[in-house]
C-alpha positions as CSV (number, residue, x, y, z in Angstrom):
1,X,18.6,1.4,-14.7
2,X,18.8,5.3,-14.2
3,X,20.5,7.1,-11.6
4,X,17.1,8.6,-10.3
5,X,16.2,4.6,-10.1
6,X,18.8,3.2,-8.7
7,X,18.5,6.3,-5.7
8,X,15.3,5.3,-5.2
9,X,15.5,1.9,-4.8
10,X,18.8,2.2,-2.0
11,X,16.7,4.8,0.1
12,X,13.1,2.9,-0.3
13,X,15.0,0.0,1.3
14,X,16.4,1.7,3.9
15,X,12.9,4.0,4.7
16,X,10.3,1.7,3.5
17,X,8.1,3.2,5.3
18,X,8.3,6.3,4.0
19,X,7.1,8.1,0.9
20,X,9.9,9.3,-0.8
21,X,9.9,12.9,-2.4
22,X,12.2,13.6,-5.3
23,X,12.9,17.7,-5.0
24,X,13.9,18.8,-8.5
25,X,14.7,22.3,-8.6
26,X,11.1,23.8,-8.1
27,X,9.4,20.2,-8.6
28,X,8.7,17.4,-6.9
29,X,8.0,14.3,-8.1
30,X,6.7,10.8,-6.7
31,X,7.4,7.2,-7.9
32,X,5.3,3.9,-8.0
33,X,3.4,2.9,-5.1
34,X,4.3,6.2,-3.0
35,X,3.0,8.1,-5.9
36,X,-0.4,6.7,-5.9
37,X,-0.5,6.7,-2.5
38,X,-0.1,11.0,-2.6
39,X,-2.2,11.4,-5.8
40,X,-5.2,9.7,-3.5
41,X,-4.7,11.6,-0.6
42,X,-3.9,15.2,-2.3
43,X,-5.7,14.7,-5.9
44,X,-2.6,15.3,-8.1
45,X,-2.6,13.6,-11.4
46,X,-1.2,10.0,-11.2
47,X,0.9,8.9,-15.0
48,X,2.1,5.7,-15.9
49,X,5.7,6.4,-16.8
50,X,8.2,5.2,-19.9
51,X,10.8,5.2,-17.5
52,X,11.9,3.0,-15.1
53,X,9.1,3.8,-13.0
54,X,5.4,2.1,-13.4
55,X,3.7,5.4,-11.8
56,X,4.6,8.8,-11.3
57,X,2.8,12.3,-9.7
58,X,4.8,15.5,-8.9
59,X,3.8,18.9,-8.2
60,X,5.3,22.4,-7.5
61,X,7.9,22.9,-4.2
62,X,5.3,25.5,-3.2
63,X,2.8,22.7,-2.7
64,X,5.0,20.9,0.0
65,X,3.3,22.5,2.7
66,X,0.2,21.5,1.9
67,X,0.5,18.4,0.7
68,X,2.6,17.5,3.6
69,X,0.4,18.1,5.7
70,X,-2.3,16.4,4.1
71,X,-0.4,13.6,4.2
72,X,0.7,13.8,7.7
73,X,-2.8,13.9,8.4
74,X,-3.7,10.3,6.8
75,X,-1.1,8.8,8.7
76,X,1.6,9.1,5.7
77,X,5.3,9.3,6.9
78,X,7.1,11.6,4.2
79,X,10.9,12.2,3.3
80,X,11.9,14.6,1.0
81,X,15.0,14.1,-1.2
82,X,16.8,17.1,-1.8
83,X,19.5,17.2,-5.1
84,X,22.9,17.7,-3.7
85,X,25.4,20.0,-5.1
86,X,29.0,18.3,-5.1
C-alpha cells in the first residue's frame, strides 16, 4: 500500500464526511468515491487508476476556488490536504 494510500485512508476515517483534496505542488488530485463525487459536480475528467486507487480526478490549484465553491454549493464538505515540509 502507498504512502498517498495509507494517508488517505487514516484521514477518510477520521473526516468521512469530507471530500478529501490531495494538494501536490500546483495540482490537486481526488481519490475513489470523493473523486466522482467532484468530477459530477465540476465536470473534470474522472480515470480509473493503476494505483491503489479505483478512481481518480485532479485539476490545477488555481481551480480551488471555483471548484470549491461549486462544491460548497451542492452541499459537499471539502478538506484540502496540503504536503508538509519536515
Amino acid at each position: 500500500m502507498s504512502a498517498l494510500r495509507t494517508e488517505y485512508d487514516k484521514l477518510k476515517a477520521k473526516y468521512p464526511q469530507a471530500i478529501l483534496m490531495f494538494e501536490c505542488r500546483e495540482f490537486i488530485e481526488v481519490f475513489d468515491m470523493d473523486a466522482v463525487n467532484v468530477a459530477n459536480i465540476t465536470g473534470t475528467i474522472l480515470t480509473k487508476s493503476s494505483s491503489s486507487f479505483t478512481s481518480v480526478t485532479g485539476f490545477a490549484s488555481s481551480m480551488f476556488d471555483t471548484y470549491a465553491k461549486q462544491l460548497i454549493k451542492a452541499g459537499y464538505c471539502i478538506a484540502l490536504v496540503q504536503e508538509s515540509t519536515n
